[in-house]
BATI-52820 format. One record per residue: residue in three letters; x, y, z of N, C-alpha, C in turn. Coordinates in steps of 0.02 Angstrom, whole numbers, plus 32768, in hexadecimal, padded with zeros to 4 digits. Layout:
<recs>
AlaXYZXYZXYZ...
</recs>
This chain:
<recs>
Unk1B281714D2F11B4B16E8D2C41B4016A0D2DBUnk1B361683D29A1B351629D2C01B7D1618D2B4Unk1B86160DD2E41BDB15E7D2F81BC415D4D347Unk1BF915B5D35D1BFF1577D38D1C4A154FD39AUnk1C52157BD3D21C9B152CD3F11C93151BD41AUnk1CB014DDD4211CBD14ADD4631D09149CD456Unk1D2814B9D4831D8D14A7D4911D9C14B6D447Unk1DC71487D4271DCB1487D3E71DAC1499D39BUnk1D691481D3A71D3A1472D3781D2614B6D369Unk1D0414C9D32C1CD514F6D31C1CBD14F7D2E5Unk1C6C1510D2EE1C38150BD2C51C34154CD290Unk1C2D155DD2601C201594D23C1BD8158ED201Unk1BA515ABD20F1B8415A3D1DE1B8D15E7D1AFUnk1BA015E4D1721BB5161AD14E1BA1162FD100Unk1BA9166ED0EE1B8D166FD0A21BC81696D072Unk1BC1167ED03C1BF816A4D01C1BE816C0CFCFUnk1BFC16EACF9D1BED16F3CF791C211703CF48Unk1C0816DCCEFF1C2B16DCCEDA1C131714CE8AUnk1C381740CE9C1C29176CCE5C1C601772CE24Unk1C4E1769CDF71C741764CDB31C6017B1CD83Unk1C9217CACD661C941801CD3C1CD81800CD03Unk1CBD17FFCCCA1CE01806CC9E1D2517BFCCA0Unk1D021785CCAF1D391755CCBC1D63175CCD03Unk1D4D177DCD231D5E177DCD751D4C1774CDAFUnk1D561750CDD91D3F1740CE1D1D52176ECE47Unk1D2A1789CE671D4517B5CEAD1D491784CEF8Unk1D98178ACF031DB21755CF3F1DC81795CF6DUnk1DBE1766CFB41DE317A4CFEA1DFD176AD021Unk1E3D17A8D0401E78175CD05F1E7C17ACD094Unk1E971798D0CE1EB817C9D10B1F0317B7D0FCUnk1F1D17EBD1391F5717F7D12F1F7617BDD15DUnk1F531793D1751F82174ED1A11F6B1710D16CUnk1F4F170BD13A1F4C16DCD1231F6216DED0E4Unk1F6C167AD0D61F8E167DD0921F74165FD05AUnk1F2D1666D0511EF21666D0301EBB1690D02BUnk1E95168ECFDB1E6B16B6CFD51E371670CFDBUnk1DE816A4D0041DAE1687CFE11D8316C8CFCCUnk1D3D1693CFD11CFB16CDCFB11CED1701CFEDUnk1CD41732CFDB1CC7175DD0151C6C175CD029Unk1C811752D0701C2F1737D0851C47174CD0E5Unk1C1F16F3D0F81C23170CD13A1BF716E9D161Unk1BE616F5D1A01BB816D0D1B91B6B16D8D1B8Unk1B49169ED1BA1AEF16A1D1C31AF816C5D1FCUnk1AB216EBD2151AA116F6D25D1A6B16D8D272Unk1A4B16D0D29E19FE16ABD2BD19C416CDD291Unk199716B6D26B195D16D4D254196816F7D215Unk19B616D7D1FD19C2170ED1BC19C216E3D18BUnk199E16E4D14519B8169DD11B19E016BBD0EEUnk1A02168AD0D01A52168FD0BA1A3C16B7D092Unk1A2716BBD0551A2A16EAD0211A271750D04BUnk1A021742D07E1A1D1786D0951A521787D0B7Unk1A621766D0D61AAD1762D0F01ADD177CD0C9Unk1AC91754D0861AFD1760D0601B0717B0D05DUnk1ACE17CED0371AC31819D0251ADC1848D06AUnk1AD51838D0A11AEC1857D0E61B2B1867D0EEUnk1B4E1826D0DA1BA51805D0EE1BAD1846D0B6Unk1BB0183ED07C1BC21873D04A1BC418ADD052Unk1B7618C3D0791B7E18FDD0771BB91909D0C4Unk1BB218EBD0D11BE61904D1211C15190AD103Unk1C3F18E7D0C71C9018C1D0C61C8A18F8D092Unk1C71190DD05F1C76193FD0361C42197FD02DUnk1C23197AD04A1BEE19B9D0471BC119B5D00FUnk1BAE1978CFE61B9E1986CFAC1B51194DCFAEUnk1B071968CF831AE0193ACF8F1AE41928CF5BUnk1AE218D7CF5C1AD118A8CF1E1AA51890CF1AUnk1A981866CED71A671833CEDE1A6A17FDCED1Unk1A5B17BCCEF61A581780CEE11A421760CEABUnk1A6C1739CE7D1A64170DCE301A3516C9CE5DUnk1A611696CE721A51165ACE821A721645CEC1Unk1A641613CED71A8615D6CF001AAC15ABCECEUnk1AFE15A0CED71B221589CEB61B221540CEE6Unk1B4D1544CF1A1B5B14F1CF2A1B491509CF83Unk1B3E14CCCFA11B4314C4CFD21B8B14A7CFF7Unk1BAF14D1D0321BF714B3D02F1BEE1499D06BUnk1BEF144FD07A1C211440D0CE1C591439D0CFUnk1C7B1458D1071CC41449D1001CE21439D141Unk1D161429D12E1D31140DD1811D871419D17DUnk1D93144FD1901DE11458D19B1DEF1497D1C3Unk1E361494D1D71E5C14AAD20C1E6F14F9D200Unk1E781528D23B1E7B1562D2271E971584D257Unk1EC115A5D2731EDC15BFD2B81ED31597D2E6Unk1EE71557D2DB1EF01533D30F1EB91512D332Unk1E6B150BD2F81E2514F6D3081E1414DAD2E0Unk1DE3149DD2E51DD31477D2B51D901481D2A1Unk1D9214A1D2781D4714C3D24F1D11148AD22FUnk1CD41488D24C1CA81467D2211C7C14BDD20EUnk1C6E14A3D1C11C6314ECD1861C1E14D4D169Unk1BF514F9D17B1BBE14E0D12E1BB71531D127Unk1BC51530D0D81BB21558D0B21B931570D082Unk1B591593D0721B4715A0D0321B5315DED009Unk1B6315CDCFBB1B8715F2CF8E1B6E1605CF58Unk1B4B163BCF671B23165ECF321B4A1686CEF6Unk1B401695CEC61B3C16CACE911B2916FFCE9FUnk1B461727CE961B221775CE9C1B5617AACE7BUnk1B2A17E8CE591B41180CCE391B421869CE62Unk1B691876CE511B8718C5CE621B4918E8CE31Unk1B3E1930CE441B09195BCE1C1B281965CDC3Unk1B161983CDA41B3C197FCD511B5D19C0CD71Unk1B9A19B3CD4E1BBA19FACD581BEC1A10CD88Unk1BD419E2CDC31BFA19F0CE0C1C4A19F7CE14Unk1C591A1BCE2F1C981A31CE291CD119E0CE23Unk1CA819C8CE5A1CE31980CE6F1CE51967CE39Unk1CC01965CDFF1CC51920CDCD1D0C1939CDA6Unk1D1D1974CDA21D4B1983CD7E1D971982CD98Unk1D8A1964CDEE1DC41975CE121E04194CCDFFUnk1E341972CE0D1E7B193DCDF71EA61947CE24Unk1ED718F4CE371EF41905CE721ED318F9CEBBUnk1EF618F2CEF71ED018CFCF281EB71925CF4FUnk1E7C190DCF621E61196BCF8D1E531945CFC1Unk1E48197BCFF61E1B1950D0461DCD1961D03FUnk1DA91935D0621D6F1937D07F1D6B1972D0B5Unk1D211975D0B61D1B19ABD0ED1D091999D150Unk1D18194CD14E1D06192ED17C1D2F192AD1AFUnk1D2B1943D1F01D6F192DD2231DA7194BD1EDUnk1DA2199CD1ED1DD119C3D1CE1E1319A4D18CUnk1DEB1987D1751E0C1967D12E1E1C1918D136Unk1E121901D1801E2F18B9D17F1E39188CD141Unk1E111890D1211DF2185BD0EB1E14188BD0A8Unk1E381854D0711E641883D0351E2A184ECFFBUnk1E221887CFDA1DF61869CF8E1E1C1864CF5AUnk1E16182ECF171E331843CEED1E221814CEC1Unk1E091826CE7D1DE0180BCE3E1E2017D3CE2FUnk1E2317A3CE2D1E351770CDFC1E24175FCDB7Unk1E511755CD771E28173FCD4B1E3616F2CD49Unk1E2016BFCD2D1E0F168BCD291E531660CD40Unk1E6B167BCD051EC31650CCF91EF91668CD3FUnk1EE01693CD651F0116B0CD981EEC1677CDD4Unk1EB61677CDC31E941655CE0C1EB31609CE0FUnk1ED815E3CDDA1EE015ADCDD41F2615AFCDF1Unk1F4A15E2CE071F9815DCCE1B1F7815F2CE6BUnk1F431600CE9B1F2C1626CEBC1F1D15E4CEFEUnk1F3E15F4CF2B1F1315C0CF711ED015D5CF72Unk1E8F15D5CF6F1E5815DECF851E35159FCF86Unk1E0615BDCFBC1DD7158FCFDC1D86159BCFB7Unk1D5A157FCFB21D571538CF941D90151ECF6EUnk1DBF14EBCF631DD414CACF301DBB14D5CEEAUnk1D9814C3CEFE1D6114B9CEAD1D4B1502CE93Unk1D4A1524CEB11D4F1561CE921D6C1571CE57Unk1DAE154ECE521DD51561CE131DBE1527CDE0Unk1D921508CDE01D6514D9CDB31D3314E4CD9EUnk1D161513CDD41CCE1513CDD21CC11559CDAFUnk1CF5158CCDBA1CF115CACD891CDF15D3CD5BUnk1CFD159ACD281CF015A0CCE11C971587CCDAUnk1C8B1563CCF81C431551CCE91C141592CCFFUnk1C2D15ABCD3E1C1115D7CD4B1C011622CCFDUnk1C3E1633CCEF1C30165BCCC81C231659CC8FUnk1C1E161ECC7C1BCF15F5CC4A1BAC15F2CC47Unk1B9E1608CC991B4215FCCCA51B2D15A0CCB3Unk1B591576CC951B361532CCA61B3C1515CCEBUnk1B52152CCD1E1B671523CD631B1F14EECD61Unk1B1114D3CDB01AF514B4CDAD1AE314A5CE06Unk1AB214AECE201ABE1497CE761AD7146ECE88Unk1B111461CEBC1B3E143FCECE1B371439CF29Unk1B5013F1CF3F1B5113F9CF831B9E13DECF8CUnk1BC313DDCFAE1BFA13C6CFAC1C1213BDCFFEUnk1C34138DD0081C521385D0531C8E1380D050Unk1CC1139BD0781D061395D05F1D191384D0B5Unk1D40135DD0B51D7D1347D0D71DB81334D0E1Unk1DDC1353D1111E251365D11D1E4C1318D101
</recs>
């Protein structure tokens, strides 16, 4: 994994993925936190993100996908158990097989990762807007997304 601390500080280079079905985002939050984001995870040495992505997935749900696009590039910079996170992330599109059991799921289920740590659960649009999640812009950027007119984005955010 690329990550990195010194005392306080820490580095994360990470990938995340945003899949949409039938007007829904699939978000996943643990049981100590009080936010959802995208479900992804970290780069490793020699891996480029778009497989990362497909890896993280299959670990966190058992399921192979395939990559649409590169949506935005994220830096971010904020606080988290008591560490001050510098984040670059990239945030692909990607779709579940036709058919797959999850697209139809309702209600929050666990992942298969570190014995359920990680809780999944489809959002539809208008849900996500009452919803803490991380990116911010997520709940902006949805609707473009499931238009299709999205558009590559780099963005830097600070605390």
């Amino acid at each position: 994994m690329i990550t990195f601390s010194e005392g306080q500080n820490k580095f994360n280079f990470r990938v995340a993925g945003i899949a949409v079905h039938c007007h829904r985002i699939l978000l996943h939050t643990t049981l100590q936190d009080d936010f959802w984001n995208l479900p992804g995870g970290r780069v490793e040495l020699q891996e480029s993100t778009d497989q990362a992505l497909i890896r993280e997935i299959r670990e966190e749900l058992g399921i192979d996908i395939q990559i649409d696009k590169l949506l935005y590039v994220n830096e971010d910079f904020f606080e988290y158990d008591r560490m001050h996170y510098h984040e670059i992330g990239f945030y692909y599109t990607f779709s579940f097989p036709e058919g797959h059991e999850i697209l139809e799921r309702e209600g929050e289920f666990p992942g298969i990762e570190d014995g359920g740590r990680l809780i999944f659960k489809w959002f539809t649009v208008e849900e996500l807007q009452d919803l803490a999640v991380y990116p911010k812009e997520l709940k902006t950027d949805i609707k473009s997304m499931i238009d299709g007119k999205s558009v590559l984005k780099h963005r830097i955010h600070h605390p």
